[in-house]
TIRO-2110 file (N, C-alpha, C; in Angstrom, 1 decimal):
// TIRO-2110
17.7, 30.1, -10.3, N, 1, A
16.3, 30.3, -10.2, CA, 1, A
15.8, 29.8, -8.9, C, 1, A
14.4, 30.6, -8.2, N, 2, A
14.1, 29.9, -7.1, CA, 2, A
13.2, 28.9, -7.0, C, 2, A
12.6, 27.8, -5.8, N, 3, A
12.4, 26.9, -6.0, CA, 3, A
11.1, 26.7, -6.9, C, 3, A
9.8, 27.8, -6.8, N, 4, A
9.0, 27.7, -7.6, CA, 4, A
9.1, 27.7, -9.2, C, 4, A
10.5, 28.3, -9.6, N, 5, A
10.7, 27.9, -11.1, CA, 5, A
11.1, 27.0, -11.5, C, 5, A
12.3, 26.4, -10.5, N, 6, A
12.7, 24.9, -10.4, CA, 6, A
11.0, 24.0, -10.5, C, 6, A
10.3, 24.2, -9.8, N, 7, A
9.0, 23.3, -9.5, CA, 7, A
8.2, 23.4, -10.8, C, 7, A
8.2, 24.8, -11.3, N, 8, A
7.6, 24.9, -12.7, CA, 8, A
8.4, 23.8, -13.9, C, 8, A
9.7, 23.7, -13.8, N, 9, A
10.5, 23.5, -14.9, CA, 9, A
10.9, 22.0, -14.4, C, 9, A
10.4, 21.6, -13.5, N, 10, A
10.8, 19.9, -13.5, CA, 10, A
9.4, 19.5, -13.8, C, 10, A
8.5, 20.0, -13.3, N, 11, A
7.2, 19.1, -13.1, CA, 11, A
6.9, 18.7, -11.7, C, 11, A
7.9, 18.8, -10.8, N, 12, A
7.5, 18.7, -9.4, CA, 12, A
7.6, 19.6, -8.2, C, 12, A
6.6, 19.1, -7.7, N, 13, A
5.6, 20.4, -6.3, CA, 13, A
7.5, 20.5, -5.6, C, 13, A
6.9, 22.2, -5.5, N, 14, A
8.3, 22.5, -4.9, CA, 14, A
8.6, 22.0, -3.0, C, 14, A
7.3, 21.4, -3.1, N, 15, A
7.4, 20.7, -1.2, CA, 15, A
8.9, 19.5, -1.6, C, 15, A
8.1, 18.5, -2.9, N, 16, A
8.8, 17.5, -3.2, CA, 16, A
10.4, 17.9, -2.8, C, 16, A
10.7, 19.4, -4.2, N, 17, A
11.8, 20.0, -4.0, CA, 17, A
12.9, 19.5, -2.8, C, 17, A
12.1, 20.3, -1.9, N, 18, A
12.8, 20.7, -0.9, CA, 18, A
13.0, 19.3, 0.2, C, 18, A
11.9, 18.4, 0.2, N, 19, A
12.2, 16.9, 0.3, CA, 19, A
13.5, 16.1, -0.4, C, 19, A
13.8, 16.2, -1.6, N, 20, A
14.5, 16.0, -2.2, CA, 20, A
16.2, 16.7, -1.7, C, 20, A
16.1, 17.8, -1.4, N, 21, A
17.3, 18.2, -1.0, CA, 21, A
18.0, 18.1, 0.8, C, 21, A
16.8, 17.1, 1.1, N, 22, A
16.5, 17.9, 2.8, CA, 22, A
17.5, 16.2, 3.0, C, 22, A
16.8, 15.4, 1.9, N, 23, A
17.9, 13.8, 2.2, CA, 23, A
18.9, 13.7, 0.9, C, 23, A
19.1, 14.9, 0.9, N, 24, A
20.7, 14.5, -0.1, CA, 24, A
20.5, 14.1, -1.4, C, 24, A
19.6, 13.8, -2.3, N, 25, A
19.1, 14.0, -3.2, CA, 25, A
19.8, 14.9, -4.5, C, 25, A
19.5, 16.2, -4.1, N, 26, A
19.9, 17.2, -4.7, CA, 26, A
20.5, 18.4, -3.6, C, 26, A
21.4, 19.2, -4.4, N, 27, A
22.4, 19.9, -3.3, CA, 27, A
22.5, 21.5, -4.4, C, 27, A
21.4, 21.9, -4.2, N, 28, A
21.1, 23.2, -5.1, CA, 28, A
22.3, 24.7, -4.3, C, 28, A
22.8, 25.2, -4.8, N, 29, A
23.5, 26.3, -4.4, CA, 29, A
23.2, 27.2, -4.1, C, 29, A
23.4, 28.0, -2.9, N, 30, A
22.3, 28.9, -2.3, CA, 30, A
23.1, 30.4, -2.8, C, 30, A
22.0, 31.3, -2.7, N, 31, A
22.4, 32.3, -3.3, CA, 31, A
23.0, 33.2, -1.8, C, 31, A
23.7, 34.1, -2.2, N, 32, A
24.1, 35.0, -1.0, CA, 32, A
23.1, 35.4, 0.0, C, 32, A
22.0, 35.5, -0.5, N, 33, A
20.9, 35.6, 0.0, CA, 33, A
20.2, 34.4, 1.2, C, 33, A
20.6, 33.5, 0.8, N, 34, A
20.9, 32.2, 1.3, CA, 34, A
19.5, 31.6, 0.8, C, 34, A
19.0, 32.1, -0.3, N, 35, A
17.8, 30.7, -0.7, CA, 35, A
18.4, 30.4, -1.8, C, 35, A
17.8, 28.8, -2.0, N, 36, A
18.2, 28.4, -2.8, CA, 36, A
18.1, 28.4, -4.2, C, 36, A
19.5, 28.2, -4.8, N, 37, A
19.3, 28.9, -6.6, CA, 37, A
19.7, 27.4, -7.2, C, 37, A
18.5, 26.9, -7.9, N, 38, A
18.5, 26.2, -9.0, CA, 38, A
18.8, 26.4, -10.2, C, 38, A
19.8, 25.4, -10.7, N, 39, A
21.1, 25.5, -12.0, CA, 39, A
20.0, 24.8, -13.2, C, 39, A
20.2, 25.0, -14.2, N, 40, A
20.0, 24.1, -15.3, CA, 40, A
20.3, 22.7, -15.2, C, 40, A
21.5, 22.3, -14.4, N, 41, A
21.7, 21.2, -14.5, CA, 41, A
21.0, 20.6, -13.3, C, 41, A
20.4, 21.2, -12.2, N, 42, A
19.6, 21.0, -11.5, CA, 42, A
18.3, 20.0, -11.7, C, 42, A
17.6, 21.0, -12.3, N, 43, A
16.5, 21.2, -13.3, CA, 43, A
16.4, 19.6, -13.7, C, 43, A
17.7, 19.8, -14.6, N, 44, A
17.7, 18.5, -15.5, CA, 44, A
17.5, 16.8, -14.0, C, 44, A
18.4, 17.2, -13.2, N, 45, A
18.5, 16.3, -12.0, CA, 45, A
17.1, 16.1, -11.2, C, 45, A
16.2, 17.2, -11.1, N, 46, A
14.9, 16.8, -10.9, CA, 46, A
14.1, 16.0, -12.4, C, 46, A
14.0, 16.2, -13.1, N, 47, A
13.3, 15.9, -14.0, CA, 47, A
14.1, 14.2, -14.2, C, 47, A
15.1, 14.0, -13.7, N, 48, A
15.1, 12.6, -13.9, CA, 48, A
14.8, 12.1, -12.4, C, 48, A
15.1, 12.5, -11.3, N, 49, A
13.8, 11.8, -10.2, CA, 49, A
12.8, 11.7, -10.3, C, 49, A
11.9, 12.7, -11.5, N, 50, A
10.7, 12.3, -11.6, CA, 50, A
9.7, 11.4, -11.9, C, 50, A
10.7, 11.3, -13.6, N, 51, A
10.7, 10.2, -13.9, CA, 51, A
11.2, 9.0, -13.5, C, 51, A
12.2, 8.5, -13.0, N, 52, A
12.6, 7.8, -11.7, CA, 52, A
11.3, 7.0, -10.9, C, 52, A
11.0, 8.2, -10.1, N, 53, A
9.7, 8.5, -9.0, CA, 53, A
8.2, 8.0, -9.7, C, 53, A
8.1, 8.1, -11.4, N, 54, A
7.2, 7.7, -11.8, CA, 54, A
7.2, 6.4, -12.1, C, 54, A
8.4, 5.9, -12.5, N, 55, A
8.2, 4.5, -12.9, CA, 55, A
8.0, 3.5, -11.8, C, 55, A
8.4, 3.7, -10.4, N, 56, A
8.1, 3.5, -9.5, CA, 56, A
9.3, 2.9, -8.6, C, 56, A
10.1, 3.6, -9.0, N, 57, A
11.9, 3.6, -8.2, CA, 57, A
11.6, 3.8, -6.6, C, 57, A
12.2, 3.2, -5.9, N, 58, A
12.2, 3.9, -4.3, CA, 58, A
12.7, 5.1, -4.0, C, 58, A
13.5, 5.7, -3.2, N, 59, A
13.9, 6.9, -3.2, CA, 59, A
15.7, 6.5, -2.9, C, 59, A
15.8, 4.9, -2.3, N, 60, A
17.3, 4.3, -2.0, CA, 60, A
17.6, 4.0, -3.4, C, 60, A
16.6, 3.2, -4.5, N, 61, A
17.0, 3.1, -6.1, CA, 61, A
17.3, 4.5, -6.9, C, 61, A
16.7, 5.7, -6.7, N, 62, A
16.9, 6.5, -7.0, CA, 62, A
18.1, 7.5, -6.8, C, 62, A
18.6, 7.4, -5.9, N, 63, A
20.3, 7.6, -4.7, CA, 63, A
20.9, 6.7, -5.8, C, 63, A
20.4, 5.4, -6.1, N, 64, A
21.3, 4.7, -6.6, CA, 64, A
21.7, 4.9, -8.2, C, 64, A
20.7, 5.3, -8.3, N, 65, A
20.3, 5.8, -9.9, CA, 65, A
21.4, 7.2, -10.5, C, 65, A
20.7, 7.8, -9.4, N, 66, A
21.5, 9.4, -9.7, CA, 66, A
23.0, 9.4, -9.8, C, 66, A
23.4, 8.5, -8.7, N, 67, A
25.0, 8.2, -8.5, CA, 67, A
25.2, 7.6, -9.9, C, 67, A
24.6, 7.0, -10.3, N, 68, A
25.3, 5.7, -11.6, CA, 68, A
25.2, 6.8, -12.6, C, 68, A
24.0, 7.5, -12.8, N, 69, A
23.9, 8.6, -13.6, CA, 69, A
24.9, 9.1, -13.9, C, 69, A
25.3, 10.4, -13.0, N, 70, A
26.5, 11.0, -12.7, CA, 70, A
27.8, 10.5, -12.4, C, 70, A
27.7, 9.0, -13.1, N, 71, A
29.1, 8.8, -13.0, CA, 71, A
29.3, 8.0, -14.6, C, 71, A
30.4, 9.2, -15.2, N, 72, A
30.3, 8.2, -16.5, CA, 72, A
31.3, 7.4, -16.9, C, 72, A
32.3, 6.6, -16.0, N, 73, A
32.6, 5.8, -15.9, CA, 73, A
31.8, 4.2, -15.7, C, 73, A
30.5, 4.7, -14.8, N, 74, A
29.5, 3.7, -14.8, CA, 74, A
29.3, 2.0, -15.5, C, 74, A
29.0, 1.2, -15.1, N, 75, A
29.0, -0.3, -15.8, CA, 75, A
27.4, 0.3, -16.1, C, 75, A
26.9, -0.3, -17.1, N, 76, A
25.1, -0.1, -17.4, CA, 76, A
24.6, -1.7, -16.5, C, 76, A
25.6, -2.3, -16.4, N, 77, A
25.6, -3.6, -15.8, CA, 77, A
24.9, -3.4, -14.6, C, 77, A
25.5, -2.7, -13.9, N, 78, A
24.5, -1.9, -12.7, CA, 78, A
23.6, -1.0, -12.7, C, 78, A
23.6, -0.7, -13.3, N, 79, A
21.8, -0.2, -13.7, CA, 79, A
20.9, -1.0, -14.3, C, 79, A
21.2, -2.0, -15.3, N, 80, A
20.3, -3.1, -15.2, CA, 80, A
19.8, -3.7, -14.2, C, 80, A
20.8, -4.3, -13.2, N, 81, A
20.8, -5.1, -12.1, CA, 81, A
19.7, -4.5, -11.3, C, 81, A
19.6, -2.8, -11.3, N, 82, A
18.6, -2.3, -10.3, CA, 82, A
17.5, -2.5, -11.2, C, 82, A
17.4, -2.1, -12.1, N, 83, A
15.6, -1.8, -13.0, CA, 83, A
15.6, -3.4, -12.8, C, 83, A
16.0, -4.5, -13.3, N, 84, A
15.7, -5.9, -13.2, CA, 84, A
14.9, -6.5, -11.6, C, 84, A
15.4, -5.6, -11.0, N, 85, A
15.1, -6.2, -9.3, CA, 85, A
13.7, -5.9, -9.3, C, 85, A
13.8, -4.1, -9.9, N, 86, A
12.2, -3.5, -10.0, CA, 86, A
11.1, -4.4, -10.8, C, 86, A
11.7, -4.8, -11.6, N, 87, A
10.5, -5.3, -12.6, CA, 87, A
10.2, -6.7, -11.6, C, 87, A
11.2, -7.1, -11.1, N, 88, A
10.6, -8.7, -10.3, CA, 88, A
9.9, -7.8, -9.2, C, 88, A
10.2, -6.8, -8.7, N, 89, A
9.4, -6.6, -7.2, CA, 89, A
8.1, -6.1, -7.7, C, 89, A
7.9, -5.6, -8.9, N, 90, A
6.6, -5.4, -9.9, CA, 90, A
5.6, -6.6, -10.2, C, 90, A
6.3, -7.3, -10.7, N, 91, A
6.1, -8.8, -11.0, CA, 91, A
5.1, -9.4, -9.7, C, 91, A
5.7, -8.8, -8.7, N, 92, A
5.2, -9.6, -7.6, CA, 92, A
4.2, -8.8, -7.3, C, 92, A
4.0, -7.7, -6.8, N, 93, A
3.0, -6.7, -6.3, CA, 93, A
1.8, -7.0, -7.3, C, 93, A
2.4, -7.5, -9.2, N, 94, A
1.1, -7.9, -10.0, CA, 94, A
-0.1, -8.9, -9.0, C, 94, A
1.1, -9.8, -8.8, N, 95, A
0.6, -11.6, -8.7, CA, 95, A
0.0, -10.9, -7.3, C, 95, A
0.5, -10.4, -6.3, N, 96, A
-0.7, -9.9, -5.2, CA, 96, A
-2.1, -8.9, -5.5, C, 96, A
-2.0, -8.1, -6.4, N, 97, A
-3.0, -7.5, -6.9, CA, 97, A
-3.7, -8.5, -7.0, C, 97, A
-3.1, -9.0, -8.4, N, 98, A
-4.2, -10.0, -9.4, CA, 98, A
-5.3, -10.7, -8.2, C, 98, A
-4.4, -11.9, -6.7, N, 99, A
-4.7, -12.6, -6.1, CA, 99, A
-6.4, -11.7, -5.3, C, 99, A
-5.7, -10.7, -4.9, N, 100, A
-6.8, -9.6, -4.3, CA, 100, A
-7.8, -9.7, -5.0, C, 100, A
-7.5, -9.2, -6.4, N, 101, A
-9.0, -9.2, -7.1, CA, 101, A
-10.0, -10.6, -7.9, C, 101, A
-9.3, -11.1, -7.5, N, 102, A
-10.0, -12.8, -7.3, CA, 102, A
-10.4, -13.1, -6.2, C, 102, A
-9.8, -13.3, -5.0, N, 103, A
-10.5, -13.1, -4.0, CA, 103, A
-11.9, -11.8, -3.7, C, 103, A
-11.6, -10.9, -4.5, N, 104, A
-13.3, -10.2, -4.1, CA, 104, A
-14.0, -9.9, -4.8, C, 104, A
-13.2, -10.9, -6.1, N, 105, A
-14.5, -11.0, -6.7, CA, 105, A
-15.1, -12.1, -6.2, C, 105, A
-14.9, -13.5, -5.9, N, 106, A
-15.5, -14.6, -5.1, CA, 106, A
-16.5, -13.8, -4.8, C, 106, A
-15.6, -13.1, -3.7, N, 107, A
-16.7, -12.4, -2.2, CA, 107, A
-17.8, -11.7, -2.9, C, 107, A
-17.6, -10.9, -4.0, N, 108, A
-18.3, -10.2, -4.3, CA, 108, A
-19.5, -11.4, -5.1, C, 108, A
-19.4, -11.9, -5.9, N, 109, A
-19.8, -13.0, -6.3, CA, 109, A
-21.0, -13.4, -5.4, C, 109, A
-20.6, -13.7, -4.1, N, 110, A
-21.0, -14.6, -3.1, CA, 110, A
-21.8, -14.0, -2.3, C, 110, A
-22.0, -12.3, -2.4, N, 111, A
-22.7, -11.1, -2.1, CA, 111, A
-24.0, -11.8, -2.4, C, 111, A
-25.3, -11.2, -1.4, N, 112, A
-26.2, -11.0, -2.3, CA, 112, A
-26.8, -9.7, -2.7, C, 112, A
-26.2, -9.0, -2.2, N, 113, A
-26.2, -7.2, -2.1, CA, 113, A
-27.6, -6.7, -2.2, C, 113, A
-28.4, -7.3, -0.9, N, 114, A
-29.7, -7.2, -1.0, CA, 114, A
-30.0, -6.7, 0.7, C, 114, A
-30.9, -6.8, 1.1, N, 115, A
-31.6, -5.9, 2.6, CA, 115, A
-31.0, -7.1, 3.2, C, 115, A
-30.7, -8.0, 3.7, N, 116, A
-30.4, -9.0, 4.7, CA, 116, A
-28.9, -8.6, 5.0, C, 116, A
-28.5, -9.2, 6.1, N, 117, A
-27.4, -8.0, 7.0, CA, 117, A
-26.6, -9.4, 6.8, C, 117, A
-27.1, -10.7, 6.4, N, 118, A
-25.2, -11.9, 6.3, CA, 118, A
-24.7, -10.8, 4.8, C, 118, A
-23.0, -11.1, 5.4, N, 119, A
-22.5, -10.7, 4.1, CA, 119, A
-21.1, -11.0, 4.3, C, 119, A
-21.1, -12.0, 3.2, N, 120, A
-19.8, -13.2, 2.9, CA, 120, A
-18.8, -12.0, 2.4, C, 120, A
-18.9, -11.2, 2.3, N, 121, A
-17.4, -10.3, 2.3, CA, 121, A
-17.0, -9.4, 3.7, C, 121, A
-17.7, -9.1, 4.7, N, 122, A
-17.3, -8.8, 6.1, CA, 122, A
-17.4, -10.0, 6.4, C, 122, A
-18.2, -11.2, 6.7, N, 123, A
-17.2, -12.5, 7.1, CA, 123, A
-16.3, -13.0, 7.0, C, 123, A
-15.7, -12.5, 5.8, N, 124, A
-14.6, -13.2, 5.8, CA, 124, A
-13.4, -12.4, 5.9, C, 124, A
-13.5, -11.2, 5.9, N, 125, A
-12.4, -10.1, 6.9, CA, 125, A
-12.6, -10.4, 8.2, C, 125, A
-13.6, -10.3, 8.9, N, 126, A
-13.4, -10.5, 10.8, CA, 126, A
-12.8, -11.9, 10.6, C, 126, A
-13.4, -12.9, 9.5, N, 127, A
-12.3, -14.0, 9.9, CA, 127, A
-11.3, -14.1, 9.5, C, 127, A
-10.6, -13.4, 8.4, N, 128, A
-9.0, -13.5, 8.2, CA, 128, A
-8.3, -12.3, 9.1, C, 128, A
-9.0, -11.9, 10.1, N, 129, A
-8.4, -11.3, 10.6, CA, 129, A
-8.2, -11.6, 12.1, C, 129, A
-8.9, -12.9, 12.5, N, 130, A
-8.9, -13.3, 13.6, CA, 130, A
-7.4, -14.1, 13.8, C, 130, A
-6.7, -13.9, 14.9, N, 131, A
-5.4, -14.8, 14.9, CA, 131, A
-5.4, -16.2, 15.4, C, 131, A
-4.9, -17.2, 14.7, N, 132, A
-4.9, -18.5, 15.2, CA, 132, A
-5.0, -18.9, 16.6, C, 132, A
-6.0, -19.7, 17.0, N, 133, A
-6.1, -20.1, 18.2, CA, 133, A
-5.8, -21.5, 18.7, C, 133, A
-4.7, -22.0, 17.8, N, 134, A
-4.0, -23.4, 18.5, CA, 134, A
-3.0, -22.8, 19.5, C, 134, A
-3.1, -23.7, 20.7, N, 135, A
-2.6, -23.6, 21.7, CA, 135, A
-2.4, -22.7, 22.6, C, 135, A
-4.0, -21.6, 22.2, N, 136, A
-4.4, -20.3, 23.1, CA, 136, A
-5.2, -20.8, 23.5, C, 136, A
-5.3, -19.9, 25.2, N, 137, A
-6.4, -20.2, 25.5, CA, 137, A
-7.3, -19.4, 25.7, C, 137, A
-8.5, -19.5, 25.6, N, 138, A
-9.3, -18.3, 25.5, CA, 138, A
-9.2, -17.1, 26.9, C, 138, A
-9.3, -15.6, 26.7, N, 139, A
-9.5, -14.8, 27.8, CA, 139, A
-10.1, -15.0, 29.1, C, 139, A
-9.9, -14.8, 29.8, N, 140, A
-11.0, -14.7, 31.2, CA, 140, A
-12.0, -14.2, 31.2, C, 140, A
END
């Protein structure tokens, strides 16, 4: 099948596709023609990067994935070890969200979101964005 039926039958944009095949990913068989012909078993191999790709796998966990997949000698030992890393790198991206949205809410808080131009939430971006000035000295 070509890639638009493959794209119909996985659930993903046939650009992804061809991203997917361009880094090794997937390695679809070309027809004599020389475009490429997607297998059923294909098919099935996108539809689990997607899922993969949805839960929020990288694209090196997913290499990693696929391999473990397709090998059924495989330990599950190592595929835990990868989803486990994901859930702590999850874990953490929470605790930075969470932090973000406490901080603006403060800010927002601290808003008076009225006609006067102070506003304690651009103050305090130009100031967390200014770089430490121990032992600088100021420009010329």
């Amino acid at each position: 099948m070509n890639v638009g039926d493959a794209a119909h039958r996985s659930g993903l944009p046939a650009k992804t596709i061809r991203y997917y095949e361009e880094i090794g990913l997937i390695a679809p068989a070309r027809a004599a023609n020389g475009y490429r012909d997607y297998s059923g078993d294909d098919i099935h191999r996108l539809a689990f990067l997607r899922r993969a790709r949805n839960l929020g796998f990288s694209i090196d966990d997913c290499r990693q994935l696929m391999a473990l997949y397709q090998d059924r000698s495989r330990a599950s030992q190592n595929v835990r070890e990868i989803a486990a890393a994901h859930v702590t790198a999850i874990e953490e991206k929470v605790r930075e969200l969470q932090s973000m949205r406490s901080t603006l809410q403060k800010l927002i808080h601290a808003c008076h979101g009225d006609e006067r131009p102070d506003c304690p939430i651009l103050d305090d971006m130009a100031g967390a964005a200014l770089p430490s000035d121990k032992g600088a000295s100021a420009p010329a």
